[in-house]
C-alpha positions as CSV (number, residue, x, y, z in Angstrom):
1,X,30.6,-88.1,-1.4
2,X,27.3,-86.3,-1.0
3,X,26.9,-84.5,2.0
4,X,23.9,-85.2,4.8
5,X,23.7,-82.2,6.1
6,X,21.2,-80.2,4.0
7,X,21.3,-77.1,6.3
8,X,24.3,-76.4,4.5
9,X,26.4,-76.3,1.4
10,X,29.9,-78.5,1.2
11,X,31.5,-75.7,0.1
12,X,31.8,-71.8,0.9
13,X,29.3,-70.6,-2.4
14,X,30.8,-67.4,-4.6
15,X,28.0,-66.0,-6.9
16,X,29.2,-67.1,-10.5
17,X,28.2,-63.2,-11.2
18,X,31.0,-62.5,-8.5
19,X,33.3,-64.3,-10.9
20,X,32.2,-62.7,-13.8
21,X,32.8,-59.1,-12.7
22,X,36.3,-59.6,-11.3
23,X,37.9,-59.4,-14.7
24,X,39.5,-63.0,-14.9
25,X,40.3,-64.0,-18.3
26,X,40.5,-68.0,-17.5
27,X,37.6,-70.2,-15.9
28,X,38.1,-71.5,-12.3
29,X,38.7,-75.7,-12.5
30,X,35.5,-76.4,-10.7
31,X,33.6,-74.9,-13.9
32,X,35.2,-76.6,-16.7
33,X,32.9,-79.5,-18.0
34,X,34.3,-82.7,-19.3
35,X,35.4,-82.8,-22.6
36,X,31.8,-84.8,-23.4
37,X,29.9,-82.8,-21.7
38,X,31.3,-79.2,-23.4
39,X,29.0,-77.4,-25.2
40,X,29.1,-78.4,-29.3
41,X,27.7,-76.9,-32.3
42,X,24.2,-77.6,-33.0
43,X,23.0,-79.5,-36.5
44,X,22.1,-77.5,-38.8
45,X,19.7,-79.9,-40.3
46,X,16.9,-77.3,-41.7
47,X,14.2,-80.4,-41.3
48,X,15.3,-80.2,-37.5
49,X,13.1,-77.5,-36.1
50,X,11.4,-77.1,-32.5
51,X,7.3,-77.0,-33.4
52,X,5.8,-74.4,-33.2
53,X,2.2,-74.3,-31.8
54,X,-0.6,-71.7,-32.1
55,X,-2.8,-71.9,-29.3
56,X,-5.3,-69.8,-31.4
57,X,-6.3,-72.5,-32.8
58,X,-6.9,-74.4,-29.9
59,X,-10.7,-73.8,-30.5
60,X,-14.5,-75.3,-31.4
61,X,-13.8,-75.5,-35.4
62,X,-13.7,-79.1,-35.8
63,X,-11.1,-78.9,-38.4
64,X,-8.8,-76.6,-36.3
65,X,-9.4,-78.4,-33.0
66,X,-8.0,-81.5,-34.5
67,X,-5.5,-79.9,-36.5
68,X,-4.3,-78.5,-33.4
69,X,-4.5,-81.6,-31.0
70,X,-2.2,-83.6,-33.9
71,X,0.1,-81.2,-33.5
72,X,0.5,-81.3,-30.0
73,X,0.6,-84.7,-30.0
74,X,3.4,-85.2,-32.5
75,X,5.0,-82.3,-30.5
76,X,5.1,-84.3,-27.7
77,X,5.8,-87.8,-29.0
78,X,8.4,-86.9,-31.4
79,X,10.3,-84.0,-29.9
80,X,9.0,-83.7,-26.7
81,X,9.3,-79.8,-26.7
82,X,7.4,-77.4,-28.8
83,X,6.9,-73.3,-28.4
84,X,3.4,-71.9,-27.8
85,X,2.5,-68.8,-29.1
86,X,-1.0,-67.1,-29.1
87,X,-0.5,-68.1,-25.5
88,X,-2.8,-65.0,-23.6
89,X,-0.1,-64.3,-21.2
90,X,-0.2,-60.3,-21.6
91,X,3.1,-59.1,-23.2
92,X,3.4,-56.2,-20.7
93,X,3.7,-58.5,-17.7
94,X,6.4,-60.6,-19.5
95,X,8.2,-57.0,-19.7
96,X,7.6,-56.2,-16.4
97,X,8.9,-59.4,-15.0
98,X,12.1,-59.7,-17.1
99,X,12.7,-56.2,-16.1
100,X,12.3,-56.7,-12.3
101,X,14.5,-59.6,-12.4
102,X,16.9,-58.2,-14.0
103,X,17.3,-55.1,-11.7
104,X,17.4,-57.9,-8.6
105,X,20.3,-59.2,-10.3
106,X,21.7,-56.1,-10.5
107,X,21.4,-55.2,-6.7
108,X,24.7,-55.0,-5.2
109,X,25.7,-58.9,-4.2
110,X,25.2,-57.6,0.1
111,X,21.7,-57.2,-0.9
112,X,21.3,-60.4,-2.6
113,X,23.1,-62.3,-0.2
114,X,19.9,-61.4,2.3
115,X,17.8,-63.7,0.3
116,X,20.9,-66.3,0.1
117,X,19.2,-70.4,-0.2
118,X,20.3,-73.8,1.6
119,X,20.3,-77.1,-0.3
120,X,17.2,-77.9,2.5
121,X,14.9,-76.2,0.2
122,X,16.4,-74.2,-2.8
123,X,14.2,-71.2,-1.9
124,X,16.0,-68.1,-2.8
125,X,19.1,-67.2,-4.1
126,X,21.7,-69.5,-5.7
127,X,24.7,-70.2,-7.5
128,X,24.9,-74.3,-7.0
129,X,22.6,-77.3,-7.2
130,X,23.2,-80.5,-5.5
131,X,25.3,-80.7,-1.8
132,X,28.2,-83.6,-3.9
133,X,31.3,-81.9,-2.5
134,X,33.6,-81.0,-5.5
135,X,31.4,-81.1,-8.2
136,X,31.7,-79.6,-11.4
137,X,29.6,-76.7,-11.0
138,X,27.2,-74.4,-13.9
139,X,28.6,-71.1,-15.2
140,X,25.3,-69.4,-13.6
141,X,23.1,-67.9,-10.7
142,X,19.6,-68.2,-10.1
143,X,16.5,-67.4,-7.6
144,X,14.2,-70.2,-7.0
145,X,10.6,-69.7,-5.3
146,X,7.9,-71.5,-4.7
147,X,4.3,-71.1,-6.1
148,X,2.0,-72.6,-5.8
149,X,-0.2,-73.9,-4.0
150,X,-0.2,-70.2,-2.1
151,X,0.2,-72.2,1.9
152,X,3.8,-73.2,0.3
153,X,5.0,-70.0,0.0
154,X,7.9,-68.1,1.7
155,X,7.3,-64.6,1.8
156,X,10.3,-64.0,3.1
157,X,12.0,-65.3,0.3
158,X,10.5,-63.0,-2.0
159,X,12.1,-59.8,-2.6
160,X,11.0,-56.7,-1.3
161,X,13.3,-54.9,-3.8
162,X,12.3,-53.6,-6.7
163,X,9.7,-52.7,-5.2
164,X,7.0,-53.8,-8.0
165,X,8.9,-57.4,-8.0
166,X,6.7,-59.6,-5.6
167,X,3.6,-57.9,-7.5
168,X,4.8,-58.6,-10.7
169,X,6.0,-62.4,-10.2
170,X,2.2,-62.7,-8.9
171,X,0.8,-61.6,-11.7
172,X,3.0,-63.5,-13.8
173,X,2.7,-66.7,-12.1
174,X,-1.6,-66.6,-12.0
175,X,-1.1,-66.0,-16.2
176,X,1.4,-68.8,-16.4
177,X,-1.0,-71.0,-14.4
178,X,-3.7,-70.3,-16.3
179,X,-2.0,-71.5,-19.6
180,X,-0.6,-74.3,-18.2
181,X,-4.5,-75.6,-17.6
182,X,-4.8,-74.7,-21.4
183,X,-2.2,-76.9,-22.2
184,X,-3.3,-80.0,-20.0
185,X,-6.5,-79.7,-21.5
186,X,-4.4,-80.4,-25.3
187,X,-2.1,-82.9,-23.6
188,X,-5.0,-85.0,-22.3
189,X,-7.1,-84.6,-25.6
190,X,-4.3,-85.3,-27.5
191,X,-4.2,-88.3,-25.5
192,X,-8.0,-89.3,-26.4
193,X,-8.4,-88.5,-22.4
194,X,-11.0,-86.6,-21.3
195,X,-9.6,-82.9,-21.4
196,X,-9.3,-82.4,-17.5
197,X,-7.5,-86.2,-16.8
198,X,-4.4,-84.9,-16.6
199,X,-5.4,-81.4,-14.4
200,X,-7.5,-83.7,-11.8
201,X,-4.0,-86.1,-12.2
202,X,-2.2,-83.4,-10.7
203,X,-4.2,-82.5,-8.1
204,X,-6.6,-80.0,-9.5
205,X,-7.0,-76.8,-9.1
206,X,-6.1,-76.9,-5.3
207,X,-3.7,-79.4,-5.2
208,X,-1.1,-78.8,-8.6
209,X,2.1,-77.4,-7.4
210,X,4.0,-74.7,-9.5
211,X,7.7,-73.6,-8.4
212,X,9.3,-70.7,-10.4
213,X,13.6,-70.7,-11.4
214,X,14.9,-67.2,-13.0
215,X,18.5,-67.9,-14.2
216,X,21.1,-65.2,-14.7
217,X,24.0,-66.3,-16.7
218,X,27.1,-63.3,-16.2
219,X,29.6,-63.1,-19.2
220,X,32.3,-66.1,-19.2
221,X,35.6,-65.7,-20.4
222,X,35.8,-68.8,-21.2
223,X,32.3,-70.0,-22.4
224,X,33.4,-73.3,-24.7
225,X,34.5,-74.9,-21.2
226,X,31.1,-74.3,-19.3
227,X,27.8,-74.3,-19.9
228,X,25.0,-72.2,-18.1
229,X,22.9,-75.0,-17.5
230,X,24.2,-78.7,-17.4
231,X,21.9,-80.6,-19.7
232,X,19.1,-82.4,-17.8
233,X,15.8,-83.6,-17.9
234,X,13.1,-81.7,-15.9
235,X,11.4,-84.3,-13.3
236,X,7.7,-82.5,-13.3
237,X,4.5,-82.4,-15.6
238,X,6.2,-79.5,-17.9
239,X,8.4,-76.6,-17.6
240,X,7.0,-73.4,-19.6
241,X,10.8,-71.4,-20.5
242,X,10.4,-68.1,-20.8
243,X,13.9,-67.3,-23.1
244,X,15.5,-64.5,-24.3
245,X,14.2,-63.5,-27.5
246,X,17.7,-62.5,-29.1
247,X,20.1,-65.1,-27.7
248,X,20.0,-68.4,-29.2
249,X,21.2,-70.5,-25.6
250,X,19.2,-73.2,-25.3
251,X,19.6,-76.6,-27.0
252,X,16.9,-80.0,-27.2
253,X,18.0,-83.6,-27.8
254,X,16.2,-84.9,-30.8
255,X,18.1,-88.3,-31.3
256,X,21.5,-88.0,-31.1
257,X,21.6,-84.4,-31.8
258,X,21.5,-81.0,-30.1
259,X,19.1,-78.7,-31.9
260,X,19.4,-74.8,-31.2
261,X,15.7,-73.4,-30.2
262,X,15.3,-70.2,-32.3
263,X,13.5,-68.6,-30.4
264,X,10.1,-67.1,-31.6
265,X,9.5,-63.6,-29.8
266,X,6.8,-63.7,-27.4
267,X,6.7,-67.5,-27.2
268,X,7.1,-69.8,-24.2
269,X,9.1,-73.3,-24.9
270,X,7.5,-76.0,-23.3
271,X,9.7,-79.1,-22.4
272,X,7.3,-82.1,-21.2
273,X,8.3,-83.8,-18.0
274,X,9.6,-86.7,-16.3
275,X,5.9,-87.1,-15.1
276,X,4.2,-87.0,-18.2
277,X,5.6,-90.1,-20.6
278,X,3.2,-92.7,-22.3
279,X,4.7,-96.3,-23.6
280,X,3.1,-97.8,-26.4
281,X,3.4,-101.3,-27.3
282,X,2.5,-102.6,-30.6
């Protein structure tokens, strides 16, 4: 039964990283997925492959413009993911955030534990979604923030260490924001919409909210029994998934499938909302 009480979790919380560096060699109960729900080998189908789109061509040429606005929209409709590339978010800022993250995760787990979240808002740091007492939890940690707009903010949320951290997530976060206007501007094209109906749909520029989730997944002794992140679908617009450009972790449903996203470096995966779905009827 779900608790009520959103001030507090059900249970006392122990980082998954906490788990990780204790040198157990067999998963705790309350980690171990259902036998359905396990993570499985991914088709190897060579036709099944996440698009790739090139926002370079996202451009005046009448050719490429509508070249580029099929794609998305065949993207979206068929798959409902695709990776971006030619995307203008500068390289060095990507570095510069995955490298800040990555030292907060390496803080000693006193230091983190300042910054610790409450089911009330998810602001912070985590190890568990959801307040369902006993539930089968994700082999992973995570901090969550909070955006945009800027008055939604929790400074104090944001950590003051590394020191270049709050900097660079800013940084990174105005970029992001700025292709995600890009690629509201395809959506709603691809749509036959004019190209800001879907911006002006989310509020415009003052008004579209943006939230921000880094995951940290520790080493799992057990890792066919878990999985980082349960599958899910994301209840926004779109999600733009920064992933790691040597580990093949994430998996799409196309049908009844799970296809492996090889990951093309430098690109962002987009996975399109809850929020954004079109029915057609013939």
């Amino acid at each position: 039964m779900a608790s009520s009480n959103l001030l507090e979790w059900p249970e006392a919380i122990v980082p998954v990283q906490t788990l990780s560096g204790s040198g157990m060699s067999t998963v705790p109960q309350k980690y171990i997925k259902p036998p359905s729900e396990r993570p499985s080998g991914s088709t190897n189908d060579p036709n099944l492959r996440i698009p790739v789109i090139d926002l370079a061509c996202f451009s005046n040429a009448p050719d490429h413009h509508q070249a580029f606005l099929e794609a998305v929209a065949d993207a979206c409709k068929d798959w409902g993911f695709f990776q971006v590339v030619n995307h203008d978010v500068d390289i060095e800022v990507v570095k510069r955030m995955r490298g800040a993250w990555r030292e907060f995760f390496d803080l000693p787990m006193e230091e983190k534990k300042v910054y610790a979240n409450l089911p009330v808002t998810y602001e912070g740091y985590g190890s568990r979604l959801g307040v369902e007492k006993e539930a089968i939890l994700d082999w992973s940690d995570y901090y969550f923030l909070n955006l945009f707009p800027r008055d939604i903010r929790n400074l104090d949320k944001w950590p003051k260490i590394p020191t270049d951290l709050r900097e660079t997530t800013e940084k990174y976060a105005c970029q992001l924001i700025s292709l995600c206007q890009v690629l509201l501007k395809a959506m709603s094209s691809s749509l036959g919409l004019e190209e800001d109906y879907l911006h002006s749909a989310f509020g415009g520029s003052d008004g579209i909210s943006a939230t921000m989730r880094a995951n940290y997944y520790p080493r799992c002794p057990q890792p066919e029994l878990t999985l980082g992140l349960s599958s899910h679908s994301d209840p926004g617009g779109f999600t733009l998934l920064l992933t790691d450009d040597n580990v093949e972790g994430t998996q799409v449903r196309k049908g009844d499938s799970w296809v492996t996203v090889q990951p093309v470096p430098g690109s962002f995966l987009v996975n399109i909302g809850d929020q954004i779905q079109v029915i057609t009827v013939d």
